[in-house]
N, C-alpha and C positions, 0 to 999 in steps of 0.2 A: 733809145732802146731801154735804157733805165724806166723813164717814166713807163714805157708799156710792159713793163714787167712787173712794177708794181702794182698797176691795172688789173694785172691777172691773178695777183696774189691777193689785192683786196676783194676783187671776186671769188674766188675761189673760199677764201673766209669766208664772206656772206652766203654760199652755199652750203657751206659745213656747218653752219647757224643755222639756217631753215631748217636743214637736214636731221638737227638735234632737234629741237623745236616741235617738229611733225613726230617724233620716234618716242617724247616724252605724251604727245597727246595720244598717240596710240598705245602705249602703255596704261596711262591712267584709263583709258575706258573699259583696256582687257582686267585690270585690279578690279574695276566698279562689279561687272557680270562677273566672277567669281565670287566676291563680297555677296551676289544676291544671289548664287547656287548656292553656296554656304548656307547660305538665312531660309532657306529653304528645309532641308532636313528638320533645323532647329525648330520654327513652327510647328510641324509636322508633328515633330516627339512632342510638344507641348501639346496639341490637339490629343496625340494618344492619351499624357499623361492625365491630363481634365479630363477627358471621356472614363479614361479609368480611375479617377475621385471621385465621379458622378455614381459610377455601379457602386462605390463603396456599400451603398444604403441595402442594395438587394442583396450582398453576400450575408452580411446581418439578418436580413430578414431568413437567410437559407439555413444558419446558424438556429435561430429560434427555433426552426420545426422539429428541432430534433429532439430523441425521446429520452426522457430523463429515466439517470438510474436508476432512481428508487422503485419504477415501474415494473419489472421484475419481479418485485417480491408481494406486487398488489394485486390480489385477485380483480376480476372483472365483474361488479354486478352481485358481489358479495355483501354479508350486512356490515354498515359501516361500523360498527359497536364490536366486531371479530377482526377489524383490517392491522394489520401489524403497528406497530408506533411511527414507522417509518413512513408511513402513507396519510399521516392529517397531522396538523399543528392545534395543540389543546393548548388553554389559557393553564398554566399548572397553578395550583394553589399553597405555596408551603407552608402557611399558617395553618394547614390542615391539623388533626389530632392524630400522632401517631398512633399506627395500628387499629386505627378506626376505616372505616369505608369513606370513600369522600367521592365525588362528583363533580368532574371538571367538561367545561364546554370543550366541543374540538372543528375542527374542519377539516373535511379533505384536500390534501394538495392537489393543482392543478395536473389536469389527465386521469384524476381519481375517478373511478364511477361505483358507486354503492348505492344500497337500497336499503330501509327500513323492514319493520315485520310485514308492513302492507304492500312488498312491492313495489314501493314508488321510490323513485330515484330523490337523494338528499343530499346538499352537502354539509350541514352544521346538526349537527347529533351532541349526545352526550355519553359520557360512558362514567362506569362506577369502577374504583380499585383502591386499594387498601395507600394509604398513607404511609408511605416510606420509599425511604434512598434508594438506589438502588445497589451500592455496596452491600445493604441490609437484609437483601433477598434471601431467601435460603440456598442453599449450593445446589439443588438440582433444578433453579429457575437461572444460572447463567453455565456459561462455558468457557475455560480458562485454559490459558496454554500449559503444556506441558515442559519437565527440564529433565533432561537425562545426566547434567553433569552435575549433580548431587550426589552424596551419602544419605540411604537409606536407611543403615544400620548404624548407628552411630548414636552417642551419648552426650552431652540431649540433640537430639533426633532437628535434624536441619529441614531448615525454609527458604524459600527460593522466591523472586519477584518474578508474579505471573500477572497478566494481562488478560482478565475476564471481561466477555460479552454478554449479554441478556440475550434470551433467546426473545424469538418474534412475537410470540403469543403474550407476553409479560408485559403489563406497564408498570413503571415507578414513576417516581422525581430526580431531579438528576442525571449526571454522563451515564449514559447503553455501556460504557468505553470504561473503565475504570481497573488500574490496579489492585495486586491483594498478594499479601505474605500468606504462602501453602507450604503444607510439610511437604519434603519430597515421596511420593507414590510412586515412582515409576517402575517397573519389572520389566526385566532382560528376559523373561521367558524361565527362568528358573523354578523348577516345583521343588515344593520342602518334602514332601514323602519320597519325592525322590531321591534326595538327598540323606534323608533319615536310614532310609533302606539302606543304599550302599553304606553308611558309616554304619551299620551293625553287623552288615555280611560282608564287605570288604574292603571294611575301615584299615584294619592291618599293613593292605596294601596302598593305600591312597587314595581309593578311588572315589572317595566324597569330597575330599578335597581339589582332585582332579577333575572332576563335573562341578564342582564350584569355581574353577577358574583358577587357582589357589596354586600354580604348580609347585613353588617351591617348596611350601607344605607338604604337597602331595609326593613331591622325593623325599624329603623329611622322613616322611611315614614308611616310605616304601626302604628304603635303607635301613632304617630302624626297627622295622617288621613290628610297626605302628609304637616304637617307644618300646618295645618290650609290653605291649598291649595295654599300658598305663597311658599313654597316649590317643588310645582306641576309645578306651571307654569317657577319656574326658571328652575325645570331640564327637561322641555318641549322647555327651548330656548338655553341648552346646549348641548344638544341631537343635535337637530338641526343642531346647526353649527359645529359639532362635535367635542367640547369639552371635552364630559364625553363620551368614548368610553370602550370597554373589561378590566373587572378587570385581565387579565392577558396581558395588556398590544400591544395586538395586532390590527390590522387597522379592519374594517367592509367589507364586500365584499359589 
C-alpha cells in the first residue's frame, strides 16, 4: 500500500511539472505578440516623424515667398533715382567732401521695380546728394519725438533726449535712426493773449492765474484783491514778457 502511494504522489509531481512547463511556454509566446503590438505604433511615429523632416524643405520654401516690409513704402514702376532709401542698397562713399554733391552707385532691393527717364526697367542707377551725416541735416529734413514732461519756462531753458527720423525723400550717410538733445517746445494748448487779457481785466481776481493752472496763486490774488493791486500790475508785466507761463510747464501758442 505504501509503495503505490508513492506511485501516485510521484505521478502526480510529474504532472504538476508538465503543467508548469506548458503554462511558462504559453506565457512567453503571449509576452513576444505584445512586444510586436508595441513595436508597432513605435515605427509608425517614426514613419510620421521622417515624413515630417522631409517637408521641412517646403515650409522654408513657403517662408521665402512672403512680402518684405520695406515694400510698402516702394512705389511700383517709379524712377529709381526718386525711390525712398529704404528700397535700394548704395555703395556710400565717406571720403566724400563735405557739403559738396557726391555720387554714389545704388541698387534696388529685391521685389523693387523702377524705371529710368526712358521707361525702361533698371536695377543699378546712380543718384546725386549732398555729403553729410545725417544728424547734420537741417530740422525740417528729419522728424523727432516729442516730451511733455519738461519745463518750458525755466532758466536756462531745458532739453530733453529725442529720437529723430529722416523722412523718406532725404538721403544722407549714416543711421535714418539717430538721437539729439532738443529744447522742450511742447504746448498744452495755452494762448498768451489770452492770458494777457485776463491779467489786465481780471487780474485782481485771479483769473489769469486761474487759466494758467496756477490755482494757489489764483486764491492768492483773489483773497488779496490781487495784493492790493500791486500784485496785479506785477503779474500784468510778467505775463507780458513771458515769464509766468502754463502751470504745467509748457510754451503758449
Amino acid at each position: 500500500m505504501a509503495a503505490r502511494w508513492w506511485r501516485r504522489a510521484l505521478r502526480g509531481l510529474c504532472g504538476a511539472a508538465l503543467f508548469l512547463s506548458q503554462l511558462s511556454v504559453l506565457l512567453g509566446r503571449a509576452g513576444s505578440l505584445m512586444t510586436t503590438k508595441l513595436s508597432q505604433p513605435q515605427s509608425t511615429l517614426a514613419k510620421s516623424l521622417t515624413s515630417t523632416s522631409t517637408n521641412a524643405p517646403y515650409f522654408k520654401a513657403v517662408d521665402s515667398t512672403e512680402i518684405p516690409p520695406y515694400l510698402t513704402n516702394c512705389p511700383s514702376n517709379g524712377l529709381c533715382s526718386r525711390l525712398p532709401p529704404d528700397c535700394m542698397t548704395c555703395n556710400t562713399n565717406y571720403s566724400c567732401v563735405y557739403g559738396k554733391t557726391a555720387t554714389f552707385d545704388c541698387k534696388v532691393k529685391p521685389h523693387v521695380h523702377c524705371v529710368d527717364e526712358n521707361n525702361q526697367e533698371q536695377e543699378n542707377f546712380t543718384i546725386n546728394m549732398t555729403c553729410q551725416f545725417c544728424w547734420q541735416l537741417a530740422t525740417s529734413d528729419y522728424v523727432c519725438t516729442n516730451s511733455t514732461n519738461c519745463m518750458t519756462v525755466s532758466c536756462p531753458r531745458q532739453r530733453y533726449n529725442a529720437t529723430c527720423t529722416v523722412r523718406d525723400h532725404i538721403h544722407c550717410l549714416g543711421n535714418r535712426v539717430f538721437p539729439k538733445m532738443l529744447y522742450c517746445n511742447w504746448t498744452g494748448g495755452y494762448k498768451w493773449s489770452t492770458a494777457l487779457a485776463l491779467s489786465i481785466t481780471l487780474g485782481g481776481f485771479g483769473a489769469d492765474r486761474f487759466y494758467l493752472g496756477q490755482w494757489r496763486e489764483g486764491l492768492g490774488k483773489l483773497f488779496s484783491f490781487g495784493g492790493l493791486g500791486i500784485w496785479t500790475l506785477i503779474d500784468v508785466l510778467l505775463i507780458g514778457v513771458g515769464y509766468v507761463g502754463p502751470a504745467d510747464g509748457s510754451l503758449y501758442i
